[in-house]
N, C-alpha and C positions, 0 to 999 in steps of 0.2 A: 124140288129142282125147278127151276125158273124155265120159259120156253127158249131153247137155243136161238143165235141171231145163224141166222143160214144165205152165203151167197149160191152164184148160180150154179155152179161149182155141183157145190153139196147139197141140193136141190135134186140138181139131175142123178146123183149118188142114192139119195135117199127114197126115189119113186121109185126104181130100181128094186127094195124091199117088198118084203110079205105084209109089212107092218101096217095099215093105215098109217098118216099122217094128217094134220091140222095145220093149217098153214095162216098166218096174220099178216097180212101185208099193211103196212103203215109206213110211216112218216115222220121223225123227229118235230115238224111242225104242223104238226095236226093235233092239235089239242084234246079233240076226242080219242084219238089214238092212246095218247097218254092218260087218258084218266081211266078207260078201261084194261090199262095196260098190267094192274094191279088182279084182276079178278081172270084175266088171260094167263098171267105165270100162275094163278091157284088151280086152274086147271091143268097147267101142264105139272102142277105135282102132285093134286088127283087124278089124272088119265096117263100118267109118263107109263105105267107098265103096258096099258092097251094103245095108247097109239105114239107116234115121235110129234110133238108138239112144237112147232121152230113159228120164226117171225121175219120177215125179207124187209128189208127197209127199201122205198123204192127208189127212193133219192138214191144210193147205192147202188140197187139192180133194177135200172128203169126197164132196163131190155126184156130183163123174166117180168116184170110187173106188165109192158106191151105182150107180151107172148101168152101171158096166162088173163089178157084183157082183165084187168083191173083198171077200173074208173074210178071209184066213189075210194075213200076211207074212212077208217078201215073196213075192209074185207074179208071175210074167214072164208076160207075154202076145204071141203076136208077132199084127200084126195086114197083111191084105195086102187091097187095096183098100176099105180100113175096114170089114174084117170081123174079127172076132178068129179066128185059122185053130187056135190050140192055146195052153196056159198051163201053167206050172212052177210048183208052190210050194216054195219055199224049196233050189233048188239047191244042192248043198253044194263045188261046184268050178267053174273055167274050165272046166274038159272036160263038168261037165254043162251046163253053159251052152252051149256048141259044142255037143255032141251035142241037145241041145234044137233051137237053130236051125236045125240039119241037119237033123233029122227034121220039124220044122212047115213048113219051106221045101219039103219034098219034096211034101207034102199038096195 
């Protein structure tokens, strides 16, 4: 299963959960966004049963992208009882991605 696109909406719905969540904040024109975009939905369908894996486009939801201060893209933020626990910018592999959730999971 691919990472869901999530507005602000269903953001605030989903912090709300027990669950962790993994959050990808990007950009239809941001070129890195899209070429790691391939190795980010493999994670969310190795990690969809432990955590909700979603992606906020910010051109879309500039508001949440200013409110959960987001500068740089892409962004990863993993967030656990709607708190943001640790954030990645611009990952350049699945294995940093894995090694990112491992480590902010541990926290």
């Amino acid at each position: 299963m691919a990472a869901m696109n999530m507005n602000q909406e269903q953001f605030q719905q989903v912090m709300k959960g027990d669950t962790p969540v993994l959050v990808d904040f990007w950009a239809p024109w941001c070129g890195y966004c899209r070429r790691i975009g391939p190795a980010y939905d493999k994670v969310a369908e190795e990690q969809g049963k432990n955590l909700v894996v979603a992606k906020v486009n910010v051109d879309e939801e500039d508001r949440l992208a200013e409110a959960e201060q987001i500068e740089v893209l892409p962004t990863l933020v993993l967030y656990r009882n709607g708190k943001a626990v640790d954030s990645i910018v611009a990952p350049d592999s699945k294995a940093a991605i894995d090694e990112f959730i491992q480590g902010a999971l541990a926290k």
